[in-house]
C-alpha positions as CSV (number, residue, x, y, z in Angstrom):
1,X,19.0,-4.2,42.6
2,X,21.2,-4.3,46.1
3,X,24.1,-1.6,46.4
4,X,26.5,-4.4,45.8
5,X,24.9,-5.1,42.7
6,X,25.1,-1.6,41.5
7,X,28.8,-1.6,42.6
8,X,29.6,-4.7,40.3
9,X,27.7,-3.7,37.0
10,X,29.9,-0.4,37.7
11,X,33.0,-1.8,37.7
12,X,32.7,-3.9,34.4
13,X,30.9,-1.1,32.8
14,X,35.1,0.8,33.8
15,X,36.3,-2.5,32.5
16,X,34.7,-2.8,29.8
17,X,35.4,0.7,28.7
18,X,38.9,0.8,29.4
19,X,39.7,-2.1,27.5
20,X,37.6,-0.4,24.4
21,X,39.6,2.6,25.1
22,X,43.0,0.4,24.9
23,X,41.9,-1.3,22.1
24,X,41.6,2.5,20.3
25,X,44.8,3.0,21.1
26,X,46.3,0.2,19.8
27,X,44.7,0.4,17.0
28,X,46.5,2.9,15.3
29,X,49.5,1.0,15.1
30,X,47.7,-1.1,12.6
31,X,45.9,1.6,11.1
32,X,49.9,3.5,10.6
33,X,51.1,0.3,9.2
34,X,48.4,0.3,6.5
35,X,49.7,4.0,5.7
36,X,53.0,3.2,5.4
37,X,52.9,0.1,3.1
38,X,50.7,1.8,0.7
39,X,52.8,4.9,0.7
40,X,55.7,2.7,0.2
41,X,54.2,0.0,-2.5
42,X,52.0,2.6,-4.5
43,X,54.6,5.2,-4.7
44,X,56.3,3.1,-7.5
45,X,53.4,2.4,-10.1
46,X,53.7,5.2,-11.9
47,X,50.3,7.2,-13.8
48,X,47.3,5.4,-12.8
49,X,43.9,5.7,-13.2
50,X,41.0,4.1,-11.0
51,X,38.5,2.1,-12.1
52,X,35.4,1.9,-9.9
53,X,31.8,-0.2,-10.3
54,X,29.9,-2.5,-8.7
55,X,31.7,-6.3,-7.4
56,X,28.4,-7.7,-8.4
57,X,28.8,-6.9,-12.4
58,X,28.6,-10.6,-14.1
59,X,31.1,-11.4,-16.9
60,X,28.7,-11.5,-19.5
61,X,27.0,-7.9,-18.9
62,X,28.2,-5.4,-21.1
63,X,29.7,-2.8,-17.9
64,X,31.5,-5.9,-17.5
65,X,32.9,-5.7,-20.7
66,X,33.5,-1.6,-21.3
67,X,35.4,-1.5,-17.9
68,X,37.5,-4.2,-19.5
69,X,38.1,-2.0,-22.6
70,X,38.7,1.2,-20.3
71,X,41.3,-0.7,-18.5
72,X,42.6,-1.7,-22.3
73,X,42.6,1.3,-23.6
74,X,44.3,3.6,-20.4
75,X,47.2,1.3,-20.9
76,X,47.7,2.1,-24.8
77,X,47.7,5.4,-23.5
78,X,50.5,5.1,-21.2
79,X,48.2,4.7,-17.7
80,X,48.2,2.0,-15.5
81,X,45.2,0.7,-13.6
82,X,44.2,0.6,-10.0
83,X,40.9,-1.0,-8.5
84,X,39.5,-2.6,-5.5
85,X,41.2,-5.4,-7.0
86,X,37.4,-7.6,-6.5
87,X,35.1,-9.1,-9.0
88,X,32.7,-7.8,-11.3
89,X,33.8,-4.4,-12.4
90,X,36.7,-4.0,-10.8
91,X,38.1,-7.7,-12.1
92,X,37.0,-5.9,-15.9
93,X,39.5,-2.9,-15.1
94,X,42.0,-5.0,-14.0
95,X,41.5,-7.8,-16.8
96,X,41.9,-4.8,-19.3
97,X,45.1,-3.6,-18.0
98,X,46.3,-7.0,-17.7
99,X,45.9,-7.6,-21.8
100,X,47.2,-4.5,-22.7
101,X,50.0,-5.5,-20.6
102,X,50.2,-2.6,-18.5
103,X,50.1,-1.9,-14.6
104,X,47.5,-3.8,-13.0
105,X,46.9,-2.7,-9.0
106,X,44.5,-3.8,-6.6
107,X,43.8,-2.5,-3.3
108,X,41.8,-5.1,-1.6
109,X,39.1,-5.0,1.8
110,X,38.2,-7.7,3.8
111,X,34.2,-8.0,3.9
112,X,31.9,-10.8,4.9
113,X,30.6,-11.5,1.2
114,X,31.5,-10.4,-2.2
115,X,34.8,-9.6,-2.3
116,X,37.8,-11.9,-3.1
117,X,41.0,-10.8,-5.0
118,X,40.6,-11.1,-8.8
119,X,43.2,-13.1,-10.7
120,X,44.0,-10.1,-13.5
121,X,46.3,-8.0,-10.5
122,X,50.0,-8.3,-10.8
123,X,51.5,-10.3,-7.9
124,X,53.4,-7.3,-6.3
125,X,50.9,-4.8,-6.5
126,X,48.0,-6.1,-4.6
127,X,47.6,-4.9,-1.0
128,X,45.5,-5.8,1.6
129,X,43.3,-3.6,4.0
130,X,41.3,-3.7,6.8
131,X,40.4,0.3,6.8
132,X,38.0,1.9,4.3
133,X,39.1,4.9,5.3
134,X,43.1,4.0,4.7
135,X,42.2,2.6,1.1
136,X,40.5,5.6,-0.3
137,X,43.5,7.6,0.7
138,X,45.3,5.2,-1.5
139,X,42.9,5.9,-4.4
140,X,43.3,9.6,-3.7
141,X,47.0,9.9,-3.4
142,X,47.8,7.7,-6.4
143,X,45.4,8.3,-9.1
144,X,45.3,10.6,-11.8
145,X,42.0,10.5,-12.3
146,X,38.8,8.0,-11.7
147,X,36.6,6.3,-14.2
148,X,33.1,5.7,-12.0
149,X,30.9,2.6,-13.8
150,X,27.4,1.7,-12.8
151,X,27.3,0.4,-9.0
152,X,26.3,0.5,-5.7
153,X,27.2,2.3,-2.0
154,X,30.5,1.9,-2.4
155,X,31.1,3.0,-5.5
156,X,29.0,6.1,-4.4
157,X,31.3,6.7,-1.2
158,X,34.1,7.2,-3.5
159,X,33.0,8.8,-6.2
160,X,31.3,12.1,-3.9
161,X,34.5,11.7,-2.0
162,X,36.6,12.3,-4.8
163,X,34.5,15.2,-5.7
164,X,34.1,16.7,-2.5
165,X,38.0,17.0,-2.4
166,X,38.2,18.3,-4.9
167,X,35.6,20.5,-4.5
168,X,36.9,22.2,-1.0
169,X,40.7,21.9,-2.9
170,X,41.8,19.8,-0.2
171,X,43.3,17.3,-3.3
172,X,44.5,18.9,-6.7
173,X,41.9,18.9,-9.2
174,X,41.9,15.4,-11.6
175,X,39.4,14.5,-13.9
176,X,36.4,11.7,-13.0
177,X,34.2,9.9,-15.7
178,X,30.6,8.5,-14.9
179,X,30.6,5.6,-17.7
180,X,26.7,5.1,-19.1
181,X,24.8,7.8,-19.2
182,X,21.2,6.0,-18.9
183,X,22.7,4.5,-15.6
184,X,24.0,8.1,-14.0
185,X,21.0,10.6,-15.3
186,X,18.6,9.8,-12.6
187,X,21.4,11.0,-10.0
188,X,22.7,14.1,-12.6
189,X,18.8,15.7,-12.4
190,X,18.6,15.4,-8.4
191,X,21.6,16.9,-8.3
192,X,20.5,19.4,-10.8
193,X,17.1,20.5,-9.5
194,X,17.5,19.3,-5.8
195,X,20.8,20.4,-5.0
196,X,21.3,23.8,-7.2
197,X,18.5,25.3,-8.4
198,X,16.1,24.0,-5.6
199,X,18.5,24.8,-2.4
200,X,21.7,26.2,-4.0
201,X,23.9,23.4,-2.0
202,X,26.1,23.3,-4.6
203,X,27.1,25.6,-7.5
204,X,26.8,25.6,-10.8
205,X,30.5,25.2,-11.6
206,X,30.5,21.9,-9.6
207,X,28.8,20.1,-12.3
208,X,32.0,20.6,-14.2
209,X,34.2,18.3,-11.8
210,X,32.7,15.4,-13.7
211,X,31.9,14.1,-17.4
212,X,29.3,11.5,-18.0
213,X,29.8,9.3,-21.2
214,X,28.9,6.3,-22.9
215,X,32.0,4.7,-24.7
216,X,35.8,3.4,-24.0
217,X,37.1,5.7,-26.1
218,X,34.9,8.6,-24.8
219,X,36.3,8.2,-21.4
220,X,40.1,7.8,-22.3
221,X,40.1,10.4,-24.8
222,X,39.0,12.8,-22.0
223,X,41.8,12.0,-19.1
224,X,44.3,12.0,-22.5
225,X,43.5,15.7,-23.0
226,X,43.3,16.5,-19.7
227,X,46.9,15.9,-18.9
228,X,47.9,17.1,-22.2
229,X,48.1,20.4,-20.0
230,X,48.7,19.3,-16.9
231,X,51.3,17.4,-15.4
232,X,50.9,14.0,-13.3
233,X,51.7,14.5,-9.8
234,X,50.3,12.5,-7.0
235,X,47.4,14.6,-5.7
236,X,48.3,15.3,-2.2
């Protein structure tokens, strides 16, 4: 390679990372507009809970049909329901809420496969985003609490983020309940024995940020008496 090539590969390496480095930067104007039509839209729903599961749950699998009855039964109990506003799971949340006529919200990501906006979401209360990041801080802010069904990455990524919040009290505490125990157990005794009592990474009173159960009623009876003595206040 001549000096005059090693001058030009130079100069579109600078190129090239300037215009990455103005891209950043004008990024966050898009990133702040995500922010601030969440915070305006979601401030107005009222008590919600969040329903999270796999978008790959079929209509006829019985997840499928206890998220739907979750999403019921929160809204007989005066709670509305927020989800990724997707398919599988999250369309069961949303399906619920919608029969029980009750607040229906979706908060929607663009991907490359599986997700596409459900049709059980009221009109005005389904937003659009392009940031992970930005849409779990709508989960955060404006739920009361989380019901976690059976899925995948995702629906691990918010369930530990939700605990570790709350864990480090960086978010007040609300109450989160894994739905199917058989699905959840296999996680619950790693955590157990590889994370306490092997390496004492977590402690013992962490296991009490979460309940694991098995039916609808199970998991609204619990965020019922949990705000029987608390009051519902955005989390942060």
């Amino acid at each position: 390679m001549t000096n005059d090539d090693r001058k030009i590969r130079n100069k579109l390496k600078t190129k090239t990372w300037n215009e990455i480095k103005t891209n950043d930067s004008w990024a966050i104007f898009k990133i702040m507009s995500e922010f601030v039509e969440g915070y305006e839209r979601l401030s107005k729903i009222g008590p919600c809970v969040s329903i999270f599961g796999s978008a790959r749950t079929k209509v006829d699998s019985p997840n499928y049909k206890l998220a739907e009855e979750i999403g019921y039964k929160l809204t007989q109990n005066g709670f509305g329901v927020v989800t990724g506003g997707g398919p599988g799971v999250m369309e069961a949340g949303n399906k619920g809420a919608y029969r029980g006529k009750g607040v229906s919200v979706g908060l929607n990501i663009e991907l490359p496969f599986e997700q596409h906006d459900n049709p059980y979401v009221d009109k005005d209360k389904s937003l659009d985003f392009d940031y992970f990041f930005v849409r779990k801080v709508m989960f955060m802010k404006y739920s009361q609490g989380f019901v976690v069904m059976p899925g995948g990455f995702g629906t691990m990524d918010e369930l530990f983020e939700a605990i570790t919040l709350i864990q480090t009290k960086k978010i007040g505490r609300f109450p989160i309940v894994l739905v199917n125990k058989k699905f959840w157990s296999g996680l619950m005794d790693w955590i157990k024995q590889t994370l306490l009592e092997d390496n004492g990474n977590i402690s013992e009173k962490d296991l009490n940020l979460f309940r694991i159960v098995d039916t609808a009623d199970e998991a609204v009876d619990h965020f019922v008496k949990f705000y029987e003595k608390y009051h519902l206040t955005p989390n942060f």
